[in-house]
SETORLO-127652 format. One line per field, with one value per residue (C-alpha): x, y, z; residue number from 0; residue in one letter. Coordinates in Angstrom, 2 decimals. Layout:
// residues N
X <- (X_...)
Y <- (Y_...)
Z <- (Z_...)
nr <- (NUM_...)
rest <- (A_...)
END
This chain:
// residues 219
X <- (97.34_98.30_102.26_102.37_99.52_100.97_100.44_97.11_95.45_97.46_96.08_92.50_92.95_93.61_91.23_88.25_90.22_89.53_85.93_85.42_87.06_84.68_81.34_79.08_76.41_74.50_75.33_75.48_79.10_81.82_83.55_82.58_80.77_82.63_83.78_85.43_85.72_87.43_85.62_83.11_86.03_86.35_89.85_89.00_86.88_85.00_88.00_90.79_92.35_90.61_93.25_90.95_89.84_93.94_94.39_91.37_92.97_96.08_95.09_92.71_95.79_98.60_95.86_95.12_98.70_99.39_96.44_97.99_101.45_100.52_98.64_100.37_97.68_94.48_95.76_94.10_90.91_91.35_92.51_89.30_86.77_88.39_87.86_84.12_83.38_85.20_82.96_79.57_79.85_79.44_75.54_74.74_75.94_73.82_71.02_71.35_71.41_68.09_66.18_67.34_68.16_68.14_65.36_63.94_65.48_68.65_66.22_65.09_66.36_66.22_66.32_67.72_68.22_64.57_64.35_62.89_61.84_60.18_59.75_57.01_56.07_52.54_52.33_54.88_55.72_56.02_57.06_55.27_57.81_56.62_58.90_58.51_61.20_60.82_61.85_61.74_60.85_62.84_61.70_58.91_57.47_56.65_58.81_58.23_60.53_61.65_63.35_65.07_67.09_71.10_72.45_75.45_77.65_77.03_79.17_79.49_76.52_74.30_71.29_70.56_67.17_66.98_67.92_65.02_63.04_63.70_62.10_58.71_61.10_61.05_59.04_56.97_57.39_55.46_56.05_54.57_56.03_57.98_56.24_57.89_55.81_56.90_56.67_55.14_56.20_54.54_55.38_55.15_58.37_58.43_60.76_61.35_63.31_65.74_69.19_68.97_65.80_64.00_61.16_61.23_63.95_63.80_66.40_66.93_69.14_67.82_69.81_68.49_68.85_66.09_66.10_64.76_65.36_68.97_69.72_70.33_71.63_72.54_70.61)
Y <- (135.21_133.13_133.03_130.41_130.51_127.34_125.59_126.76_126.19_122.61_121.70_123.26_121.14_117.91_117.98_118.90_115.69_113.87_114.13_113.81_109.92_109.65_110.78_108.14_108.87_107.04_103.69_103.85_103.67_104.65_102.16_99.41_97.65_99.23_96.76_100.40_104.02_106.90_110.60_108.84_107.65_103.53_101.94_98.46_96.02_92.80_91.48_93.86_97.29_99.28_101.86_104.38_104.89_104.64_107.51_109.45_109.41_110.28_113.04_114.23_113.78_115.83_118.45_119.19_119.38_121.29_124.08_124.02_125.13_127.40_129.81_131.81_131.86_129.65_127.12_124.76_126.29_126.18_122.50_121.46_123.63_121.26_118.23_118.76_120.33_117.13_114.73_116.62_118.08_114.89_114.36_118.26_117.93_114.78_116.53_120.16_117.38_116.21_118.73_120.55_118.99_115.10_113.28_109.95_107.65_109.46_112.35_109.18_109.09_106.45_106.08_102.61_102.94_103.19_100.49_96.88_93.08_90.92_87.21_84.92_81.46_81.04_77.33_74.09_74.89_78.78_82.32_85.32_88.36_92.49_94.99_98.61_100.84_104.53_106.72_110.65_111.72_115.30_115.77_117.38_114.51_111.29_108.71_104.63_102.01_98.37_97.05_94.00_92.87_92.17_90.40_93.63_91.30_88.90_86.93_83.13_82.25_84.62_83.13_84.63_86.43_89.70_87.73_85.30_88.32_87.95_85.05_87.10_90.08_92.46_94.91_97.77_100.92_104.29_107.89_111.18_114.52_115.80_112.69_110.61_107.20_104.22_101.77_98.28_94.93_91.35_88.29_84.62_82.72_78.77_76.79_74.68_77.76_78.08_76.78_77.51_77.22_79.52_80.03_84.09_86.38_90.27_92.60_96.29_98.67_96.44_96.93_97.18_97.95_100.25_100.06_102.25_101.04_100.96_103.08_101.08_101.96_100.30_102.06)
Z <- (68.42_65.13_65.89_62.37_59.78_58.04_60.54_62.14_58.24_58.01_60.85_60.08_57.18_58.70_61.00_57.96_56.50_59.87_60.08_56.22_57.12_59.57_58.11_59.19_56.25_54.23_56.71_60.11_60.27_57.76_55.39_57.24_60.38_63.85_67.01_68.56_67.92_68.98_68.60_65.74_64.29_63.29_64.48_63.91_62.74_62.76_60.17_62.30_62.52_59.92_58.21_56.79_60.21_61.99_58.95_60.01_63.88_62.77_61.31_64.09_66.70_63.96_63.40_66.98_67.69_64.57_65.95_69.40_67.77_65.59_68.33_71.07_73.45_74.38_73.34_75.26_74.72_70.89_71.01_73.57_71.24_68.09_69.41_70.25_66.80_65.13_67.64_66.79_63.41_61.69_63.35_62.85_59.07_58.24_60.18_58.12_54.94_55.43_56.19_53.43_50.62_50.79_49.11_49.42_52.03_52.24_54.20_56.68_60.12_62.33_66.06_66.68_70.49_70.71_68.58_69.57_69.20_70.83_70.21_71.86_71.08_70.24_68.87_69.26_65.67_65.60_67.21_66.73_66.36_66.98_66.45_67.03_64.69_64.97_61.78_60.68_57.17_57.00_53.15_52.24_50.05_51.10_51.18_50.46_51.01_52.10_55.52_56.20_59.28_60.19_62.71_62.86_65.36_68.59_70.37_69.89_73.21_71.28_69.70_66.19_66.44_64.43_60.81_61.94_60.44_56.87_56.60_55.60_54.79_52.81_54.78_53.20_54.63_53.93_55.76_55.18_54.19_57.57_59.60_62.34_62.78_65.27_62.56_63.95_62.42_63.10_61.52_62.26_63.06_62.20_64.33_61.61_60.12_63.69_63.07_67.06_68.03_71.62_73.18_73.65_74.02_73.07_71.38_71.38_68.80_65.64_62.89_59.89_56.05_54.18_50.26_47.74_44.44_43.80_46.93_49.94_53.62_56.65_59.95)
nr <- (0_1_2_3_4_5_6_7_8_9_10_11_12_13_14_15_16_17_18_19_20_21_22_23_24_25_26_27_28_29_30_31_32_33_34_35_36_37_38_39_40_41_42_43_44_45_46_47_48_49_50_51_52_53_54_55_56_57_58_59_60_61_62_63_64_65_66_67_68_69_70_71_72_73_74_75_76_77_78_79_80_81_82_83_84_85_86_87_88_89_90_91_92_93_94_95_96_97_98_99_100_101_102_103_104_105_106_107_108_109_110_111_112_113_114_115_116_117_118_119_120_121_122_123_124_125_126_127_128_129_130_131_132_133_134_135_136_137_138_139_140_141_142_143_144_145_146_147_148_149_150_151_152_153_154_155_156_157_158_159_160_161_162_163_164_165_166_167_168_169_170_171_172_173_174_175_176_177_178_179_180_181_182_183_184_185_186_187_188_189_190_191_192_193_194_195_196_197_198_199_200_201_202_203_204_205_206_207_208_209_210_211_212_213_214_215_216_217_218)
rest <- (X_X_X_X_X_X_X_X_X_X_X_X_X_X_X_X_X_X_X_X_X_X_X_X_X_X_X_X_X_X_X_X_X_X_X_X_X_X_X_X_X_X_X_X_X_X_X_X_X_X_X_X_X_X_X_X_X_X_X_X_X_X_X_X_X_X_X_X_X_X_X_X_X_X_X_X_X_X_X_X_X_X_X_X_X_X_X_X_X_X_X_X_X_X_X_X_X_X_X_X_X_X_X_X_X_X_X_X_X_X_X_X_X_X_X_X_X_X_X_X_X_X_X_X_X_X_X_X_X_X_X_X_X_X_X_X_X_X_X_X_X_X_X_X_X_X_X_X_X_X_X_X_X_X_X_X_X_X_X_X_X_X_X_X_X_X_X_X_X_X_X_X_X_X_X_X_X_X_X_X_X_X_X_X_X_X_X_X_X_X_X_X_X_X_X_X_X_X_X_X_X_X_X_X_X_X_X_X_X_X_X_X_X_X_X_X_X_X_X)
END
């Protein structure tokens, strides 16, 4: 079926290469904060096109072509089965990673699209702010650490909200061994503090960075 094994292992190779560039783990994203993405993969960012991330889809397209050549038969098949493996092998890896043998925050997942804050004003002078944030402790010990809050990118008519949290930041954070636990933040907001000042607004997919002594990642 393998008329060419140099090409069938270059382009096994290139496309390992591929989703190496685009491992999105410890951050959220790889290399840097992502505007677009093709397959997982970051093409450009806040400051442009980002060239690790042209490389890594470059290297996807050559290896997929490379595989297709190399095989006399099923080739579409092989090609289709490729590009789904590169698309979901990054999640599966980081998943297999923490449950087995990441440790402290690294073993943390977090579920930002369940994510959420809410802002209410409760005074002429001040907001009150709740936030629920749901995380997963895959290590068997328990794990402490500190949040604080991002703005990750909003347009110009966006009012800045989320980095109105880090006022009263940081936030201490405690979850058991193999626990998942909707953590619930409340703080109080004072206007004086609001470049732009509201009366309520909520926000959904909060980013946010967790710290644990000199390791730090962006969720």
């Amino acid at each position: 079926m393998v008329k060419s094994k140099k090409s069938f292992y270059t382009g096994i190779l290139l496309l390992m290469l591929s989703i190496g560039f685009s491992f999105p783990f410890p951050h959220i994203y790889p290399y840097s904060e992502s505007l677009f993405s093709v397959n997982n993969i970051t093409i450009t960012t806040e400051d442009g096109w980002h060239l690790p991330g042209v490389i890594s889809l470059v290297m996807l397209v050559s290896g997929l072509v490379l595989l297709s050549r190399s095989l006399n038969k099923y080739q579409g098949r092989a090609v289709l089965t490729a590009f789904l493996f590169t698309a979901i092998a990054p999640s599966l890896m980081i998943v297999l990673f923490q449950k087995t043998i990441a440790t402290g925050i690294y073993a943390v997942a977090y579920d930002r699209y369940r994510s959420e804050c809410t802002f209410e004003t409760i005074s002429a002078s001040a907001l009150r702010a709740e936030c629920e944030l749901p995380f997963k402790n895959h290590s068997r010990e328990h794990v402490e650490f500190s949040i604080n809050f991002y703005e990750r990118y909003r347009f110009e008519d966006e009012i800045p909200m989320i980095s109105l949290l880090n006022h009263n930041a940081p936030y201490y954070v405690s979850l058991p061994a193999k626990g998942e636990k909707v953590i619930k933040i409340q703080t109080e907001i004072k206007r004086a503090q609001m470049k732009e000042p509201f009366d309520s607004g909520q926000a959904t997919e909060i980013s946010l960075m967790i710290q644990q002594g000199k390791r730090v990642r962006k969720l």
